[in-house]
C-alpha positions, -999 to 999 in steps of 0.1 A, spaced: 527 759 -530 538 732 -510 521 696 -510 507 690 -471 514 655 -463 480 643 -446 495 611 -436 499 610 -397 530 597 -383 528 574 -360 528 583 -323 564 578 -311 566 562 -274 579 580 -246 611 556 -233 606 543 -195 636 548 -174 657 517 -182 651 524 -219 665 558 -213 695 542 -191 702 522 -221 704 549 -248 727 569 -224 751 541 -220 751 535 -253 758 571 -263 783 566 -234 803 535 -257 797 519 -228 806 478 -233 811 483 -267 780 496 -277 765 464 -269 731 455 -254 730 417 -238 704 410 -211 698 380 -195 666 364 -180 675 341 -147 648 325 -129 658 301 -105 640 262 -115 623 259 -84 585 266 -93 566 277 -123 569 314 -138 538 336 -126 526 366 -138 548 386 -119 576 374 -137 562 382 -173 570 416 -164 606 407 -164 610 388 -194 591 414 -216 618 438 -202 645 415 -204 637 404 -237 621 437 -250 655 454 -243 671 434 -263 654 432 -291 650 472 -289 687 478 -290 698 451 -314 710 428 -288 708 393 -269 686 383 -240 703 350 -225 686 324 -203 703 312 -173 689 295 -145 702 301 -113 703 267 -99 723 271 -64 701 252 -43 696 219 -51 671 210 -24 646 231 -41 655 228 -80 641 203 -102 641 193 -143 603 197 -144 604 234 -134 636 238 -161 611 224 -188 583 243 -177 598 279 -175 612 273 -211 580 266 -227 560 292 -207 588 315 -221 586 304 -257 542 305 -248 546 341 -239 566 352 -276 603 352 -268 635 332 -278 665 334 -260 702 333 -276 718 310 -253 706 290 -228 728 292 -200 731 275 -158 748 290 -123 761 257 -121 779 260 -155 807 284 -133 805 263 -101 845 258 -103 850 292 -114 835 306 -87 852 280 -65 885 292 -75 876 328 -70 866 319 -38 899 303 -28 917 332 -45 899 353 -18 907 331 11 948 339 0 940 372 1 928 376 29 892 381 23 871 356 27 871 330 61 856 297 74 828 308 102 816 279 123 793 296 148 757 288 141 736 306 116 720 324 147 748 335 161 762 351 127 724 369 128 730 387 159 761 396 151 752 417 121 739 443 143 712 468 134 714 494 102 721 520 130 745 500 150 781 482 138 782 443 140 801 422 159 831 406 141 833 370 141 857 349 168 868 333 135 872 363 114 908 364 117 915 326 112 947 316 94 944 314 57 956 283 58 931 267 84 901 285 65 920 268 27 920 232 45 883 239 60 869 252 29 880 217 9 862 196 37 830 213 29 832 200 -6 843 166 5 813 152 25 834 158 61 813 187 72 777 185 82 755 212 71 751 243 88 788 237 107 802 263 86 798 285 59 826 307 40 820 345 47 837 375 32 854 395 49 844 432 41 832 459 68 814 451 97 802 488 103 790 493 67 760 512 68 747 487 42 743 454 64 747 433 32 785 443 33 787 431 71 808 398 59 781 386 40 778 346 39 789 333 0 795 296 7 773 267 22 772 226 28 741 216 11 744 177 11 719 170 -18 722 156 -52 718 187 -79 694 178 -110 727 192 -135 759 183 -118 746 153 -91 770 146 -63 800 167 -73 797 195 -52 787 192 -15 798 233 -9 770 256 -28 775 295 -36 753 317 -22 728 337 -46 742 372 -41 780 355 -47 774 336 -75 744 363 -94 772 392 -103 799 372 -112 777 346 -136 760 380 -154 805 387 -158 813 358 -170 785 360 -196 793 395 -210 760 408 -195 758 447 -198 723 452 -188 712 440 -152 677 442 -150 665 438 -111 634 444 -92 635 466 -71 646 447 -37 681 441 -54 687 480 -53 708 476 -18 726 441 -32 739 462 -61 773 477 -42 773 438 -34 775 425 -69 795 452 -79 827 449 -51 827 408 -63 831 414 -98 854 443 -91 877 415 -70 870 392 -100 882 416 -122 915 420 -95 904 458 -98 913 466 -134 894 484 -158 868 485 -134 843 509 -158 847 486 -181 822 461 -198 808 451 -167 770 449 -158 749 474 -149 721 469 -128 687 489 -136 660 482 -109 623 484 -115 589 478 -96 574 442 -94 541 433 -112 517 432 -79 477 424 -87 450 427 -62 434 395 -52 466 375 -61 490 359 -47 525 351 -59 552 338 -40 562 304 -56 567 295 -18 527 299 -11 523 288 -48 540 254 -36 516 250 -8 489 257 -26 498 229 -48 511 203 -22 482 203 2 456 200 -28 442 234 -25 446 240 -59 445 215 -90 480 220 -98 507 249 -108 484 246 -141 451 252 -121 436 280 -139 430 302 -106 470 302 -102 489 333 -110 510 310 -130 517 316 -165 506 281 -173 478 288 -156 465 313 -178 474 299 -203 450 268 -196 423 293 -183 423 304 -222 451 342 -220 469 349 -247 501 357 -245 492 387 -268 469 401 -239 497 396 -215 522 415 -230 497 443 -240 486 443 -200 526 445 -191 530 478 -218 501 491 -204 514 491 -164 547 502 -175 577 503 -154 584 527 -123 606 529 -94 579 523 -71 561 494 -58 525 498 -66 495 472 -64 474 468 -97 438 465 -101 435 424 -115 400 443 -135 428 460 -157 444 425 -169 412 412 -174 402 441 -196 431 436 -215 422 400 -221 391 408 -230 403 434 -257 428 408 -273 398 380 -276 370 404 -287 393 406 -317 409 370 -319 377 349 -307 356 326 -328 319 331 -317 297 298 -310 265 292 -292 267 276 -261 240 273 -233 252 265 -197 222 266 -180 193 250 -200 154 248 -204 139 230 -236 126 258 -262 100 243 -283 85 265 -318 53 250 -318 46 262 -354 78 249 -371 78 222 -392 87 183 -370 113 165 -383 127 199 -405 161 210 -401 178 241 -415 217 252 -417 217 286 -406 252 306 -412 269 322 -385 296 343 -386 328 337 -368 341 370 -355 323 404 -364 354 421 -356 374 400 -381 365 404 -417 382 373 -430 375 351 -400 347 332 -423 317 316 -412 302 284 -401 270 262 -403 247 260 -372 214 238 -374 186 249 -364 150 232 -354 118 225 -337 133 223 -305 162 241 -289 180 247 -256 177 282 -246 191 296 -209 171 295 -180 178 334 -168 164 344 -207 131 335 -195 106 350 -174 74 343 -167 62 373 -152 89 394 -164 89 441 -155 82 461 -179 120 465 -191 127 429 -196 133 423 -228 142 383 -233 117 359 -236 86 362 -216 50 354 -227 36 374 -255 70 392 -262 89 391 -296 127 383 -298 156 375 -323 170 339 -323 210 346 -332 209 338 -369 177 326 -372 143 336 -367 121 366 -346 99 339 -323 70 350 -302 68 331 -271 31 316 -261 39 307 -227 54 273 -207 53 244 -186 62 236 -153 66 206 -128 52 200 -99 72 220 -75 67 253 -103 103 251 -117 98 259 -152 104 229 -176 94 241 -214 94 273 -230 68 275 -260 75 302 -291 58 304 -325 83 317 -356 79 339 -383 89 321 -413 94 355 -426 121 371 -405 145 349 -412 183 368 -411 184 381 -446 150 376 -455 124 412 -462 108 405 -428 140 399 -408 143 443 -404 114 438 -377 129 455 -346 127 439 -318 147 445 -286 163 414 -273 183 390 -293 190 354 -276 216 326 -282 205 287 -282 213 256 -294 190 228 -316 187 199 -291 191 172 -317 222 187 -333 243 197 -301 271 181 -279 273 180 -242 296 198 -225 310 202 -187 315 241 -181 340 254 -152 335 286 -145 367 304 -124 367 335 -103 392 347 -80 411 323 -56 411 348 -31 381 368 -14 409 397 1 423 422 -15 461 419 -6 463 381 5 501 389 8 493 416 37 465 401 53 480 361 53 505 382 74 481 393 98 462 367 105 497 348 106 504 371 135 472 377 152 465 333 155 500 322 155 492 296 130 511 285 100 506 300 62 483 267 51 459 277 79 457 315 71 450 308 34 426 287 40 407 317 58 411 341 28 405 316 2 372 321 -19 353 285 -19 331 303 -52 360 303 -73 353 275 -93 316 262 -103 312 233 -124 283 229 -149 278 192 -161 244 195 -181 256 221 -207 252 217 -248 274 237 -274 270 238 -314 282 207 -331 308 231 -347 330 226 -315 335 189 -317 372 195 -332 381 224 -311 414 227 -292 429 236 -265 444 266 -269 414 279 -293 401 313 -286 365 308 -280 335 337 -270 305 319 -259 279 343 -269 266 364 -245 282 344 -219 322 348 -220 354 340 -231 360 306 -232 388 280 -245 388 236 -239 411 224 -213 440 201 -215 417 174 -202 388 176 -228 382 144 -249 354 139 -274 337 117 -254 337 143 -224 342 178 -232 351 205 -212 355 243 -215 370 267 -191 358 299 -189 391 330 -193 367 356 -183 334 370 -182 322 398 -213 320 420 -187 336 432 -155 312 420 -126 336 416 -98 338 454 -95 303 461 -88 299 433 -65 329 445 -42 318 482 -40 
């Protein structure tokens, strides 16, 4: 008889589209049989969520097929590129999980593509346009309709040579001309309708300062840089699909049309990451920033990677959010509930769990022992057997939350409320006897007698009772300032409807934010205590405040002043509220 093997195999995952684009091309023997991808932001902001979709691809490819993922930032503009965001977008990288092979720059092929560019001024096709930038507009015509060719379209290669060398000199102003290729006015695709591949951008650049006054444009200088590096695998988002004959005519000139199908790049398109109530455009993301809207790119409601990362994400719960979405070839927008759910499925398993109360009222246990102080043992994560444990004291009096008490509470209520028995976390069942109030009738004191009995692991501690609280002793606690974040935006698609508004008022995008943004989204609690156990916390630590949230401490925390942010609630409430 034949042994059954009762051991499962492990699910095997269906490939997405690029994956399978990949495997063909390397059944294919396409470039070798080699897999190199390459990851290039351009420096001029911080990396968002949108582009940790990109780099899980780029990088996930890579290491899939046994390759390289490269970095290269695409630094052609020097009026919007600086060091910091070079800095920034390499530690938000190596934050998210991923190393790169080598780290590469556009402006590492700046005379390269020069001297392509004056190789296709000798032959013809490329020219010096000096009309204005409007003009050149109109003249592309419609998708339906030809263009107009240029006046200057048929200069002398010679004048358009001599012109092209001013531009790099300092003689020409900026915006007097540009270089265009010459390709095919009628071109159903209007990025072939001479498309624009050289400017005069008089401003120092933050790798090769005052060398070059004449910049490539994006589209010339993105094909030929993913060449020149042995790129095989493009990976675009979806708006690059008409660019792609683009990128593919320049490196078939740079390649002076031989071997054309071979080891060349290959550009695979795929849907952005778009979230509800978000967003992303480092453009608005600047604004935010410059006109104090926000506390920072690092401001924990930015969509910035840095961001979350100071709001208290792991990187873990990023990646698992990105798997989960997938990758289509169709823009879609995605519920911001599902990230948070996946955040909240990486800390349940990753957090330490500490008492913390944000909203206080004095507990007093009117039978226990003054002066008496007990270590009670808490466990740090139920979900993690080796996670250990840790000492919390417990005593006479103790900080409770306000909303666990009620005075005259339904029938249902199950916290603390005269006459009721409940669980202290790790300590004792405590009856409450009643409370105190001031003058105006807030409540001020909660009274409770204990059970000396039902202490946790003790013969009476198997009493049921339904509701279990958290607290802190007020004599063995720190303060802390709590921020709790929400959402920046009250809308939906802040994209669509800063548009509209745009439209409908006339008014600039500062002004329409400022109608969708959500003034809620950040609360700050100053009179909060947390277990003595968090004095040496870090940022960076995974925290769960029990029954409150995910937590972690902010950059700007100091024993003296402590300060947690809150990553995100133990449950989805925004949901319900916005049905």
């Amino acid at each position: 008889m034949t042994e059954m093997n009762t051991t499962e195999a492990p699910e095997k995952k269906s490939l997405n589209f690029i994956e399978q684009a990949v495997e063909n091309d390397l059944k294919e023997g396409k470039n070798g049989n080699r897999v190199q991808t390459r990851f290039p932001p351009e420096p001029n902001g911080y990396l968002h969520i949108g582009h940790a979709k990109a780099i899980c691809l780029d990088f996930g490819i890579a290491a899939r097929y046994g390759g390289v993922c490269n970095l290269r930032f695409d630094d052609t503009n020097p009026t919007k590129e600086d060091v910091e965001y070079v800095e920034a977008i390499k530690e938000d990288i190596q934050w998210l999980g991923f190393q790169w092979g080598n780290e590469y720059y556009a402006s590492d092929y700046f005379q390269q593509l020069w001297d392509f560019a004056i190789q296709l001024i000798k032959e013809g096709k490329a020219y010096i346009d000096e009309q204005s930038s409007e003009d050149i507009a109109a003249q592309k015509g419609t998708p339906t309709q030809p263009g107009t060719e240029s006046p200057y379209r048929n200069r002398p290669i010679e004048e358009s040579l001599a012109l092209f060398e001013k531009m790099n000199t300092g003689e020409i102003e900026e915006g007097k001309m540009v270089l265009r290729a010459k390709i095919d006015m009628a071109s159903p695709n209007m990025h072939f309708r001479d498309p624009i591949i050289y400017r005069v951008v008089k401003h120092p650049h933050h790798r090769t300062g005052e060398t070059w006054k004449a910049y490539p444009m994006y589209d010339f200088a993105h094909g030929q840089s993913d060449f020149f590096e042995g790129v095989t695998h493009s990976l675009c988002t979806l708006e690059f699909v008409p660019h792609r004959p683009l990128y593919d005519l320049f490196v078939d000139w740079v390649k002076e049309e031989k071997d054309l199908n071979d080891n060349r790049p290959r550009q695979y398109e795929f849907n952005k990451l778009n979230l509800n109530y978000t967003l992303m455009s480092k453009r608005n993301l600047l604004i935010l920033v410059k006109e104090g809207l926000v506390n920072g790119w690092d401001d924990p409601r930015m969509p910035t990677l840095c961001g979350f990362r100071r709001r208290g994400y792991s990187p873990e719960s990023i990646r698992n959010f990105v798997d989960k979405i997938g990758y289509t070839t169709y823009d879609a927008l995605n519920d911001f509930a599902l990230l948070e759910s996946a955040v909240r499925e990486d800390l349940n398993a990753r957090s330490t769990r500490v008492s913390a109360v944000i909203n206080p009222v004095k507990l007093i246990i009117t039978n226990y022992p003054e002066g008496q102080v007990e270590a009670m043992e808490a466990i740090n994560n139920p979900e993690d057997p080796n996670s250990g444990t840790h000492t919390i004291e417990f005593s006479r009096e103790l900080w409770m939350e306000r909303e666990d008490f009620m005075e005259d509470a339904p029938k249902k209520y199950f916290r603390m409320t005269p006459g009721q028995e409940v669980r202290l976390k790790n300590a004792y069942i405590v009856k409450c006897t009643g409370c105190e109030k001031d003058e105006n009738g807030n409540i001020t004191t909660v009274y409770a007698e204990y059970d000396p009995d039902t202490k946790t692991g003790m013969p009476g501690s198997s009493r049921k009772v339904k509701g279990t609280l958290h607290w802190v002793s007020c004599n063995h606690c720190l303060k802390a300032e709590v921020r709790l974040y929400d959402r920046l935006w009250k809308v939906e698609n802040p994209r669509d409807e800063m548009a509209a508004i745009r439209e409908a008022k006339n008014c600039d995008a500062l002004e329409a934010m400022k109608e969708m943004i959500n003034q809620d989204s950040l609360k700050v609690l100053t009179e909060c205590y947390v277990e003595k156990y968090l004095a040496d916390a870090k940022p960076l630590d995974y925290l769960q405040f029990q029954r409150i949230g995910y937590f972690n401490v902010d950059k700007d925390s100091t024993p003296e002043h402590l300060i947690f942010n809150r990553t995100v609630s133990l449950k989805d409430t925004w949901s319900k509220i916005n049905k």
